[in-house]
C-alpha positions as a Markdown table, in Angstrom:
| # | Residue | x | y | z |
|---|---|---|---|---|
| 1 | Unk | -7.0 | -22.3 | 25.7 |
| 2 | Unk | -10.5 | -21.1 | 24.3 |
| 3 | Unk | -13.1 | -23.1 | 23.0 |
| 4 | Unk | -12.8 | -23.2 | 18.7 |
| 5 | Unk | -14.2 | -24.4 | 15.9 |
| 6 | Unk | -11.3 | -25.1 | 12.9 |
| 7 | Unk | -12.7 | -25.5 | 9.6 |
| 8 | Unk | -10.7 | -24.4 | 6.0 |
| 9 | Unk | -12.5 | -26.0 | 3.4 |
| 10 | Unk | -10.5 | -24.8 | 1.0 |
| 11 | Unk | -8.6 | -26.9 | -1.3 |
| 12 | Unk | -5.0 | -26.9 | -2.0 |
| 13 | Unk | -3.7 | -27.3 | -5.4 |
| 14 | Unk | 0.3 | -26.3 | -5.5 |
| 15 | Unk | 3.1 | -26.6 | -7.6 |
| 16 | Unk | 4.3 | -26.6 | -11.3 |
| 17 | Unk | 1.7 | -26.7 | -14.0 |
| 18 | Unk | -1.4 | -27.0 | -11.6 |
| 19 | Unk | -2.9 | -24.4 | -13.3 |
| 20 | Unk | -3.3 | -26.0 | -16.0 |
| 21 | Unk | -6.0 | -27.7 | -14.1 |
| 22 | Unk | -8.2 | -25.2 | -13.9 |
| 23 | Unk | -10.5 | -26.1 | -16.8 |
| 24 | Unk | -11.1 | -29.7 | -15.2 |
| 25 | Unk | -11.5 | -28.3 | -11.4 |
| 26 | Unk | -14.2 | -26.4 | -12.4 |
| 27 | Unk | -15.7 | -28.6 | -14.3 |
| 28 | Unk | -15.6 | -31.3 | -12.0 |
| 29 | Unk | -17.7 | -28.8 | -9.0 |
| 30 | Unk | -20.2 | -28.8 | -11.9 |
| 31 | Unk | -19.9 | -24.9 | -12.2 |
| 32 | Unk | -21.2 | -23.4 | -15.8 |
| 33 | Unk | -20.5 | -19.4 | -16.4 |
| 34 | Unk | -17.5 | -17.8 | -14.7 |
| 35 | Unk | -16.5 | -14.9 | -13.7 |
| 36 | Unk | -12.6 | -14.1 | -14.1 |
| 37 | Unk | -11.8 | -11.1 | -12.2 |
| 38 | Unk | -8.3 | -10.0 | -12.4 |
| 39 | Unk | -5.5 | -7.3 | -12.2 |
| 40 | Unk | -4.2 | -4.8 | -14.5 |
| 41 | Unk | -1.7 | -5.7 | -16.9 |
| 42 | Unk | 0.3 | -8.8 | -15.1 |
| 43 | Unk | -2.3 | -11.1 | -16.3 |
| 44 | Unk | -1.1 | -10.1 | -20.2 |
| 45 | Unk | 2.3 | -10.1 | -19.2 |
| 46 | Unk | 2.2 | -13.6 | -17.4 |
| 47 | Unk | 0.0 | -15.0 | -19.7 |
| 48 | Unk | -2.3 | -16.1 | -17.4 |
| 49 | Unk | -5.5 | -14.8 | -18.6 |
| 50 | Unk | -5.0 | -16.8 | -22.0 |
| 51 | Unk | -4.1 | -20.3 | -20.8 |
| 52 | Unk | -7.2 | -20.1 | -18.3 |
| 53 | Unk | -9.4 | -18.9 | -20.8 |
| 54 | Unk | -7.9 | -22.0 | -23.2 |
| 55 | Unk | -8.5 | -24.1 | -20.5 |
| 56 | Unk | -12.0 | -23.3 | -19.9 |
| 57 | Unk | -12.8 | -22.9 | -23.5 |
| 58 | Unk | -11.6 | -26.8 | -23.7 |
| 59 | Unk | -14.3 | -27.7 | -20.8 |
| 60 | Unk | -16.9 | -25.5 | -22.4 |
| 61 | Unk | -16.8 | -23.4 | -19.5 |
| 62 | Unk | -18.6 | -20.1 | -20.5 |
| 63 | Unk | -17.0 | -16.9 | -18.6 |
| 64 | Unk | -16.9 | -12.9 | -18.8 |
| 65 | Unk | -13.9 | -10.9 | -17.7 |
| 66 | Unk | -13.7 | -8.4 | -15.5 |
| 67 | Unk | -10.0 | -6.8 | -15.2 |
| 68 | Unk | -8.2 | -4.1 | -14.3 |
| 69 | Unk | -7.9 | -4.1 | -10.4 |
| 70 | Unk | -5.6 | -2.4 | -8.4 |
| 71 | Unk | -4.4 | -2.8 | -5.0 |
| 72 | Unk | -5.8 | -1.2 | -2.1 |
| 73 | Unk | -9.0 | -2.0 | -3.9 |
| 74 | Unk | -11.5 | 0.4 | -4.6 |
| 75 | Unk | -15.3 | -0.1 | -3.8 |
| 76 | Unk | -16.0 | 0.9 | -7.4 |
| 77 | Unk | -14.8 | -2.4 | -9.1 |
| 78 | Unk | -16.6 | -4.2 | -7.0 |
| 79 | Unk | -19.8 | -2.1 | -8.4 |
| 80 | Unk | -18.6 | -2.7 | -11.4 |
| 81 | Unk | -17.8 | -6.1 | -11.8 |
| 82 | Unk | -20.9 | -7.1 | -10.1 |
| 83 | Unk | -22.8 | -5.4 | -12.9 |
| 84 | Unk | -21.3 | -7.5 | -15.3 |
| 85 | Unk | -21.8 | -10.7 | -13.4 |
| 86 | Unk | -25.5 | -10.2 | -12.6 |
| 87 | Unk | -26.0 | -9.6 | -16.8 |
| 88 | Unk | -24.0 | -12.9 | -17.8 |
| 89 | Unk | -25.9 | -14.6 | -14.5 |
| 90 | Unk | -22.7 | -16.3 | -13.5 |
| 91 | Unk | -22.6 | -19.1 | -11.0 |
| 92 | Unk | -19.0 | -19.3 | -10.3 |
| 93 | Unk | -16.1 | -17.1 | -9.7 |
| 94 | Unk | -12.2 | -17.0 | -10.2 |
| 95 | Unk | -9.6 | -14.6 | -9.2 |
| 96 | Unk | -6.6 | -14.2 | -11.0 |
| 97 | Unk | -4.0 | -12.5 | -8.9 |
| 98 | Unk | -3.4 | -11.3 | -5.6 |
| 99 | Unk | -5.0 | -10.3 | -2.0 |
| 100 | Unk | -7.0 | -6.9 | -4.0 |
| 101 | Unk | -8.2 | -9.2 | -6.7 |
| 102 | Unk | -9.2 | -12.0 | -4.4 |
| 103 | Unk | -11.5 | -9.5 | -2.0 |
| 104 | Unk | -13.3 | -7.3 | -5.0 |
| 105 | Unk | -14.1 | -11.3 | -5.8 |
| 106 | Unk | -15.3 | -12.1 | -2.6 |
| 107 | Unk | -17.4 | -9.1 | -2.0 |
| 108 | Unk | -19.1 | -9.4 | -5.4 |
| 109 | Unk | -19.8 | -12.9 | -4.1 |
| 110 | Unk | -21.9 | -12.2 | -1.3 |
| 111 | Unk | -23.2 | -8.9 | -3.3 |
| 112 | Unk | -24.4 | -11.0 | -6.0 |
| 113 | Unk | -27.3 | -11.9 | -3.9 |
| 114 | Unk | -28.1 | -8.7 | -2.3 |
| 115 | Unk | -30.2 | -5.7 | -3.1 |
| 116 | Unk | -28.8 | -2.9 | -1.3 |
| 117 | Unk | -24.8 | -1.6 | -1.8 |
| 118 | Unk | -22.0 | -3.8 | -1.8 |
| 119 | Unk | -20.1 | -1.5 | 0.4 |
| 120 | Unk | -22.4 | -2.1 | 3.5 |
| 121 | Unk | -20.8 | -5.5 | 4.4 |
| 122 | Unk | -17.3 | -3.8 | 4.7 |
| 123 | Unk | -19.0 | -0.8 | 6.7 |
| 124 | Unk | -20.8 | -3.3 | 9.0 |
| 125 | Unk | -24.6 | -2.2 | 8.0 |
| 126 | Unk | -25.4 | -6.0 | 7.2 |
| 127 | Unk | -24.1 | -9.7 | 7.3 |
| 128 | Unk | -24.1 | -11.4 | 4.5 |
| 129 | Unk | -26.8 | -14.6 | 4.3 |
| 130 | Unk | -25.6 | -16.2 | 0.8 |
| 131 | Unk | -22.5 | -16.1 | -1.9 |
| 132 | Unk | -21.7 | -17.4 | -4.7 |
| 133 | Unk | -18.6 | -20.3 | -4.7 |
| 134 | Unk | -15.5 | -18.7 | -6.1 |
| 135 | Unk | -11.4 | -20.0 | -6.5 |
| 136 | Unk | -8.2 | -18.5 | -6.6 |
| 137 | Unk | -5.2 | -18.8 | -8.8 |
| 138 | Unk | -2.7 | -17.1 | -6.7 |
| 139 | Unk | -0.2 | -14.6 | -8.3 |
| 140 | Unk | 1.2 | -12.9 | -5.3 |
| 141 | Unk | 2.6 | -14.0 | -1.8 |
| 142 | Unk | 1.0 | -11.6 | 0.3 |
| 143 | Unk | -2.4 | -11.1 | 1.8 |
| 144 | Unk | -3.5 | -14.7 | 2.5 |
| 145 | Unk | -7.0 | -13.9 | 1.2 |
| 146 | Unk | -7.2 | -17.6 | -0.9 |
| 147 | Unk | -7.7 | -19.2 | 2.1 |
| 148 | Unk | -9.2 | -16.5 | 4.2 |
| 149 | Unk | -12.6 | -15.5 | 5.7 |
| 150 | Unk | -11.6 | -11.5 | 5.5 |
| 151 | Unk | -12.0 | -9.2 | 2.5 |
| 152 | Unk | -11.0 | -5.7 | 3.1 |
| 153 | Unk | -12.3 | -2.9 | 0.4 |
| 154 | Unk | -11.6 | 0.7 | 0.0 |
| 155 | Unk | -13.6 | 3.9 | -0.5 |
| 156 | Unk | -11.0 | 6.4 | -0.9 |
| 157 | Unk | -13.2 | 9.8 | -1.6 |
| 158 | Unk | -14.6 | 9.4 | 2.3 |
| 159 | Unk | -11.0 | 8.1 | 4.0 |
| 160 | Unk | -12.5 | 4.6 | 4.1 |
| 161 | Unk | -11.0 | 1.2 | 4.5 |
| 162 | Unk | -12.3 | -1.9 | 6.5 |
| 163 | Unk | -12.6 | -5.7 | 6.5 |
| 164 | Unk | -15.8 | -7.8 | 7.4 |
| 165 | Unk | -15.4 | -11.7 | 8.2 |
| 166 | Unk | -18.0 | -14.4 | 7.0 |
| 167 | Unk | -16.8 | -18.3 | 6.5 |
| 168 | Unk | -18.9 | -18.1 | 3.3 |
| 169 | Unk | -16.5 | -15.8 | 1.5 |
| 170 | Unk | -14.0 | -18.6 | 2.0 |
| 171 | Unk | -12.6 | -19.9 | -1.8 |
| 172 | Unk | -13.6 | -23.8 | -2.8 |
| 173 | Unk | -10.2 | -23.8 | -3.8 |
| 174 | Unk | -6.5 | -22.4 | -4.4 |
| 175 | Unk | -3.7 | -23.1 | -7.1 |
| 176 | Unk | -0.8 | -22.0 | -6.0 |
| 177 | Unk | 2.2 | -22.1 | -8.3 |
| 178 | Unk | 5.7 | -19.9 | -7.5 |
| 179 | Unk | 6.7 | -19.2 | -10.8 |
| 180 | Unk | 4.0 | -16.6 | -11.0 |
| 181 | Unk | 5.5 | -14.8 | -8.6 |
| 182 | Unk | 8.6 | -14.2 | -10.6 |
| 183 | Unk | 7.6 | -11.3 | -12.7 |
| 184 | Unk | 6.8 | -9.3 | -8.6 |
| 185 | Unk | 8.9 | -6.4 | -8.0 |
| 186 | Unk | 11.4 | -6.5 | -5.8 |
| 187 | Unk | 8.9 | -3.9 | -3.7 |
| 188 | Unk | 6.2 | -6.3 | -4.3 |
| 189 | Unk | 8.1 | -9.1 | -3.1 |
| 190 | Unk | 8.7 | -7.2 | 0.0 |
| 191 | Unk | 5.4 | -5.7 | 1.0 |
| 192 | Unk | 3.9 | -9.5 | 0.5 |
| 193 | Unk | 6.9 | -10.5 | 3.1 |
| 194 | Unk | 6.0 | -8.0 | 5.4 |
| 195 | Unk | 2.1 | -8.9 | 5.5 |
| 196 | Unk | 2.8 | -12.6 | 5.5 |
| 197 | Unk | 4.5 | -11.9 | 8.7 |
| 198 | Unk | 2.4 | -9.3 | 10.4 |
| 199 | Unk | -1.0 | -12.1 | 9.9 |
| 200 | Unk | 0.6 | -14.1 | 11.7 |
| 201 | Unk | 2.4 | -12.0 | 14.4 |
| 202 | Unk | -0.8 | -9.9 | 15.0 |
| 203 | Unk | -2.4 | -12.9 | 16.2 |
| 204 | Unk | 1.1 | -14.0 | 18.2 |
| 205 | Unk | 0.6 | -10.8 | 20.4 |
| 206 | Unk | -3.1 | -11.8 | 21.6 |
| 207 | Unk | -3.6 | -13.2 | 24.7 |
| 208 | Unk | -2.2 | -17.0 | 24.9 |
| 209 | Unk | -2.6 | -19.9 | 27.1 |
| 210 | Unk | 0.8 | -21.3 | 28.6 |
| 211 | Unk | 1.9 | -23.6 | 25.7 |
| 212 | Unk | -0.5 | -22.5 | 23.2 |
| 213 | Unk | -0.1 | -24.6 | 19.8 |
| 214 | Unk | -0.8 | -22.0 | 17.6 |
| 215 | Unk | 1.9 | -19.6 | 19.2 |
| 216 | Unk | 4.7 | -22.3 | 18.7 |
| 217 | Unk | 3.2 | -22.8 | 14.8 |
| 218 | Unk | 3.7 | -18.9 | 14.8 |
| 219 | Unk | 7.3 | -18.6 | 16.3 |
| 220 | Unk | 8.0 | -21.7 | 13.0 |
| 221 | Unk | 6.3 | -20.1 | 10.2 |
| 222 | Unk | 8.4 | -16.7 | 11.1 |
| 223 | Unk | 11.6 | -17.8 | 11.1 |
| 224 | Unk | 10.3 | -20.0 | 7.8 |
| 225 | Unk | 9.4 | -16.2 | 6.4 |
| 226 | Unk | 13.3 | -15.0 | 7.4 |
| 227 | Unk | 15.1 | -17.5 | 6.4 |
| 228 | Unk | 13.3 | -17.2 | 3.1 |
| 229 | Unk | 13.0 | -13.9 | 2.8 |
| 230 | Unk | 16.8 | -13.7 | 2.7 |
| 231 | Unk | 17.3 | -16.6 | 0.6 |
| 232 | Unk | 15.4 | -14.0 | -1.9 |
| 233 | Unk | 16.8 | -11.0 | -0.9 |
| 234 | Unk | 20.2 | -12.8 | -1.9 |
| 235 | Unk | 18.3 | -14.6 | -5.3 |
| 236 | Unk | 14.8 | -13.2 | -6.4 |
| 237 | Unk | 14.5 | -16.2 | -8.9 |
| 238 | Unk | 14.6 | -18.3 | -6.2 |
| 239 | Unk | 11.8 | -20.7 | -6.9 |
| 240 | Unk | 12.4 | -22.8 | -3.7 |
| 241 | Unk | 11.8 | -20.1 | -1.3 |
| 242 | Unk | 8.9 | -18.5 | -3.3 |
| 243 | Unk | 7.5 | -21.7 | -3.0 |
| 244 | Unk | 7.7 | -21.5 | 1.1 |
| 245 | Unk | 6.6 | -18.4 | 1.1 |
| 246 | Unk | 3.7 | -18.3 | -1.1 |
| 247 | Unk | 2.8 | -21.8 | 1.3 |
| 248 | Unk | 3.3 | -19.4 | 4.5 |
| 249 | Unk | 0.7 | -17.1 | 3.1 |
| 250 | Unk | -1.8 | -18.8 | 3.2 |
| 251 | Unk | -1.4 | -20.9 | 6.6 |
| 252 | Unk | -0.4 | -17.3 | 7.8 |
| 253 | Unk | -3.8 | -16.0 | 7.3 |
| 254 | Unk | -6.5 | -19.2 | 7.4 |
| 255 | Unk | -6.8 | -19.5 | 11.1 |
| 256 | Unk | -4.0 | -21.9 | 12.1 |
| 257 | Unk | -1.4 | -19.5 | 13.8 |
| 258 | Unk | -4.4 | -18.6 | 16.0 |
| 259 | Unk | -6.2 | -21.7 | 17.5 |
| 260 | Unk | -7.6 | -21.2 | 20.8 |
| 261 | Unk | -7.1 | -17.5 | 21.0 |
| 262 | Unk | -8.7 | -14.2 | 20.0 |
| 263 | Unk | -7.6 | -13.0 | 16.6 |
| 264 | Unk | -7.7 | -9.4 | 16.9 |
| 265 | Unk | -5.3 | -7.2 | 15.0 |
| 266 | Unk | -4.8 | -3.7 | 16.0 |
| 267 | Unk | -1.8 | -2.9 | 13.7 |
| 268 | Unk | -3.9 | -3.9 | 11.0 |
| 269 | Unk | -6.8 | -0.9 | 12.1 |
| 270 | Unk | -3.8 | 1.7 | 12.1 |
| 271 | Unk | -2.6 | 0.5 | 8.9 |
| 272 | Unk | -6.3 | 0.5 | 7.4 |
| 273 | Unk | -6.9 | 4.3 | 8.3 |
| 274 | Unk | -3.5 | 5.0 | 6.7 |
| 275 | Unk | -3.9 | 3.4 | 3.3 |
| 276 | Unk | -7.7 | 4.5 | 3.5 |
| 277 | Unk | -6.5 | 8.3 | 3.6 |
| 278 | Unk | -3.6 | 7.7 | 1.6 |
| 279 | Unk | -4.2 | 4.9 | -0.8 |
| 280 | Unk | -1.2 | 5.0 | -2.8 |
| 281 | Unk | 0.8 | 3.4 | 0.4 |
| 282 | Unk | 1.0 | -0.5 | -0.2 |
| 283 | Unk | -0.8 | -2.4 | 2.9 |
| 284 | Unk | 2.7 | -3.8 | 3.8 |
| 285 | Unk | 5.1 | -0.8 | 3.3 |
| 286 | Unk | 2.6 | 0.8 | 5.6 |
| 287 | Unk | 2.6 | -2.3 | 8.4 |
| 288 | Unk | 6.4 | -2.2 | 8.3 |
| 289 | Unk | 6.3 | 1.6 | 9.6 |
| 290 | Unk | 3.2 | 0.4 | 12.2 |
| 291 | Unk | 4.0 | -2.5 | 13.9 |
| 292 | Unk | 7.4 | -1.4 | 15.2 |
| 293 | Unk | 5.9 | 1.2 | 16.6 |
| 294 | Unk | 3.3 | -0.3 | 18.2 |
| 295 | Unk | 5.5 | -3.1 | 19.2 |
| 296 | Unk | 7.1 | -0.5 | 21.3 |
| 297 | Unk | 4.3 | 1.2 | 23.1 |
| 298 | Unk | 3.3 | -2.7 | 24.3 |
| 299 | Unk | 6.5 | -4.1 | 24.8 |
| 300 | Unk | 6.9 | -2.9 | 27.9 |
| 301 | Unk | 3.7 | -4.3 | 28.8 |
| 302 | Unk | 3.8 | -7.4 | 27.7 |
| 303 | Unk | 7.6 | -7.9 | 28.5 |
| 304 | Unk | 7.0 | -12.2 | 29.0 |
| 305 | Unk | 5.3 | -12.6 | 25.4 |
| 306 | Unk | 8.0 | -10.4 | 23.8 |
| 307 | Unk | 11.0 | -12.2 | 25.4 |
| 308 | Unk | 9.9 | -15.4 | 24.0 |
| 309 | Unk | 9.4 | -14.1 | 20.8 |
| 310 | Unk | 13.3 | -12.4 | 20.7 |
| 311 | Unk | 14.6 | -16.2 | 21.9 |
| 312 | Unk | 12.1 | -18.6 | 19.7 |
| 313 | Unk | 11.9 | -16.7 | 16.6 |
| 314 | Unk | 15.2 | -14.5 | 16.2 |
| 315 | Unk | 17.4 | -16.6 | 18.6 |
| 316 | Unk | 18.0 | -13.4 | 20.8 |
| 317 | Unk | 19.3 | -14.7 | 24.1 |
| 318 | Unk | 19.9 | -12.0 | 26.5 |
| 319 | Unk | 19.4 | -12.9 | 30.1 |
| 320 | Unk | 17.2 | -9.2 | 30.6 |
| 321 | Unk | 14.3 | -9.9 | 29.0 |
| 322 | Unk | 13.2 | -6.3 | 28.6 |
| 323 | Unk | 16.2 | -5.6 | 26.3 |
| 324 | Unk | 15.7 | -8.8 | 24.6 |
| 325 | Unk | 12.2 | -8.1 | 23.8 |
| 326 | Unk | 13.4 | -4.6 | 22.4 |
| 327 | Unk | 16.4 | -6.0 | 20.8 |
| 328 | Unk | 13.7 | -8.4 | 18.7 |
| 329 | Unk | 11.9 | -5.1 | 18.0 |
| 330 | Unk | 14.9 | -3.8 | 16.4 |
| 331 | Unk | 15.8 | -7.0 | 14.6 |
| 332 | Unk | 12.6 | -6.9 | 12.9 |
| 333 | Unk | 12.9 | -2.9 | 11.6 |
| 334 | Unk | 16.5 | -4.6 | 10.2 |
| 335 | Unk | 14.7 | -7.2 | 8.1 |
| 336 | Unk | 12.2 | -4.4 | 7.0 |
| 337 | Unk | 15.3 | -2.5 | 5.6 |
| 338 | Unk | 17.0 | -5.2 | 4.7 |
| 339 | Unk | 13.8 | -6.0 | 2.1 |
| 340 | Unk | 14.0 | -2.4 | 1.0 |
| 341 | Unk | 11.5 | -0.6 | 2.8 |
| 342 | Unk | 10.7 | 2.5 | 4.4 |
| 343 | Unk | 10.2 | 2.9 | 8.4 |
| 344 | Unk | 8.6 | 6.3 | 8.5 |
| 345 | Unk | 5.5 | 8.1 | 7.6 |
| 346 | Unk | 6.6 | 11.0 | 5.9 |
| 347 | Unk | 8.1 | 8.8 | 3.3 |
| 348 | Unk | 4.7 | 7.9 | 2.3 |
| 349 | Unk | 4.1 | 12.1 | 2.0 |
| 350 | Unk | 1.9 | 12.2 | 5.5 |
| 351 | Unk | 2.7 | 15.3 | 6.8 |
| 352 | Unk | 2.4 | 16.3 | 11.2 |
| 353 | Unk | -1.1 | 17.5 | 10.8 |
| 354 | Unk | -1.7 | 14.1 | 9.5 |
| 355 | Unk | -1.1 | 12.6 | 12.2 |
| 356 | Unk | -4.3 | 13.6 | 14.3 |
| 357 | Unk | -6.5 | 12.7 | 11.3 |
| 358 | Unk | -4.9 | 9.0 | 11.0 |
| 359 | Unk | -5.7 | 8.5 | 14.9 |
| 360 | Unk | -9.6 | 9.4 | 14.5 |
| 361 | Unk | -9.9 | 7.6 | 11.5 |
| 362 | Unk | -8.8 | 4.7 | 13.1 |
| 363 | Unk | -10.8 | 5.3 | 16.3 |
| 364 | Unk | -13.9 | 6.7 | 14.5 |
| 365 | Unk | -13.2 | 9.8 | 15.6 |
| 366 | Unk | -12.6 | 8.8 | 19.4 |
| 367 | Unk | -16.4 | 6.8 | 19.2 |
| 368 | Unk | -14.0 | 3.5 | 19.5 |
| 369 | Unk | -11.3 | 2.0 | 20.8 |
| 370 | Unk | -8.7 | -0.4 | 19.1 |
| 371 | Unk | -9.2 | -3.9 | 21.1 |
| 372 | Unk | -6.3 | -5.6 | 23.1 |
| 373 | Unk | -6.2 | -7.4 | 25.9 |
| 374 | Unk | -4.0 | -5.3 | 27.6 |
| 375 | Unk | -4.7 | -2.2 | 27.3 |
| 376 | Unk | -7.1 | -1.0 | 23.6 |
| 377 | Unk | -6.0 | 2.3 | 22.4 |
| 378 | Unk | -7.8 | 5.4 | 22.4 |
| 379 | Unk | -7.0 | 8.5 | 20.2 |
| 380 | Unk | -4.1 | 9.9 | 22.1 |
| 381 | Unk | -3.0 | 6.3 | 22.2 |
| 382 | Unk | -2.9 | 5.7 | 18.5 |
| 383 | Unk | -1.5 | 9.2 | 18.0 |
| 384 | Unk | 1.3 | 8.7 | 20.2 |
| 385 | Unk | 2.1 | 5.7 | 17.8 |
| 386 | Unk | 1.5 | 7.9 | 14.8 |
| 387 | Unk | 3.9 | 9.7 | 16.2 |
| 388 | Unk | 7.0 | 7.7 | 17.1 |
| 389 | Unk | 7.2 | 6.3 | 13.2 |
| 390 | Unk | 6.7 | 9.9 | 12.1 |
């Protein structure tokens, strides 16, 4: 096991009615002018917006609003809403909604303190030294970013789409109450399943240590996922199961499943240059085409790790562990359909020629390799991937 450091500061507030905390929470950190940033129209249609801003307006909690978010976020709203927080000289802010809300809120938190363009921290030209506190009321089971140290931005015009890491972009605190889930669609609900799972089987795949914790809290908050997933698939009002799900999202993405390993996620970098070049594919829909795919080009070389995962988290029993490993391969890509989704690329309109742009994007145009610890992938590899979901 390596050497770690575990440390999630950030607080947990779940269940029915615990937004209607909000107004107090805030108060209590001693926090004066907000910033609400927030989606496009759910937060009308929910109602959201208005019983925060009642509840802050009962705390005389001064705020500004910045909505109208979308997902595979856009480097431009961070701009934006940065602007307006800068002129109202906020010192706290709250997101309203999902993973795309949560990160233009994070990155305007560490922006709000630096000179030069928001979009160097995602592009790795500087750290960030300093951020302003911010919380979460989570609307969507999906990304994990409410407890997170990630925030992943887009800049669509140049094919761009990365992530940067710091543990001060991590929220103070989350509410996290199901029924807000309930007005997702079906799609929505999917594409959150689908991420939920690939957080936590990214890190899975690294390199463990024999009887690694974090590998057997893995293989249980999969099968949680499943068995959830199809409790939905069979009742979307389901509020039991949202609950467990929206709870697996964000232990799926704050570090647990990954004690005493590396964290690396490869699937995650091919996904990245797809929705960067192609930003109307959902960050899920396009890690249900990816990781079956790349499951398949490592399977065979990591035949041990992929066996346990067919018997501890599908119950796949086959004496050959080769074709139980594949056979888990194919189990998952039967949930995927099962949810709805696509398994291709050229459902998403990427066309052949594509195929040769996605690779370079996602190796910088052959200057890097994708990191694992069995073997990273080059351009050819992560074309030949490209390729076999095609």
């Amino acid at each position: 096991m390596d050497n770690f450091t575990f440390h999630v500061r950030t607080k947990l507030f779940f269940g029915d009615d615990q937004q209607l905390k909000i107004g107090e929470i805030i108060k209590d950190y001693g926090f004066k002018k907000v910033l609400i940033v927030g989606g496009e129209k759910s937060l009308i249609k929910n109602g959201l917006l208005a019983l925060v801003e009642s509840k802050l307006n009962e705390n005389m909690i001064e705020y500004v609003i910045y909505k109208g978010v979308s997902p595979n976020p856009e480097i431009k709203f961070v701009r934006e809403a940065l602007k307006l927080a800068k002129e109202a000289q906020i010192d706290f802010i709250l997101a309203l909604g999902g993973g795309s809300v949560i990160d233009v809120a994070k990155v305007v938190s560490v922006s709000y303190f630096y000179d030069g363009d928001p979009l160097d921290f995602n592009a790795h030209k500087t750290v960030p030294k300093k951020a302003l506190p911010l919380g979460v009321i989570l609307t969507h089971s999906a990304a994990g970013s409410e407890m997170s140290t990630s925030a992943v931005i887009s800049d669509s015009k140049n094919n761009f789409k990365q992530g940067f890491n710091s543990q001060l972009i991590r929220p103070l605190f989350a509410i996290e109450n199901p029924k807000y889930t309930l007005t997702l669609s079906p799609f929505q609900t999917s594409v959150g399943i689908v991420d939920i799972m690939m957080h936590t089987l990214e890190r899975y795949f690294n390199k463990s240590s024999v009887g690694l914790l974090s590998d057997a809290f893995a293989e249980a908050l999969l099968k949680n996922v499943i068995e959830n997933a199809n409790y939905l698939i069979a009742d979307p009002t389901n509020l039991d199961a949202r609950g467990n799900i929206m709870l697996a999202n964000s232990f799926s993405h704050n570090g647990v499943t990954g004690m005493g390993k590396e964290q690396k996620m490869p699937v995650h970098t091919l996904e990245h240059a797809l929705s960067g070049k192609f930003p109307d594919v959902a960050h899920g829909a396009g890690l249900a085409v990816l990781f079956p795919a790349w499951a398949r080009y490592y399977q065979k070389l990591d035949t041990e790790k992929f066996d346990r995962f067919a018997r501890n988290v599908f119950n796949l029993q086959y004496q050959d562990k080769d074709i139980n490993g594949k056979l888990a391969i194919k189990a998952l890509e039967a949930l995927f359909m099962k949810l709805g989704l696509s398994l291709n690329l050229q459902s998403f309109g990427v066309k052949q020629e594509d195929l040769i742009v996605l690779a370079n994007l996602a190796t910088k145009n052959g200057q890097s390799e994708i990191y694992h610890y069995i073997r990273p992938l080059n351009t050819n590899d992560a074309l030949e991937i490209y390729q076999d979901c095609f």
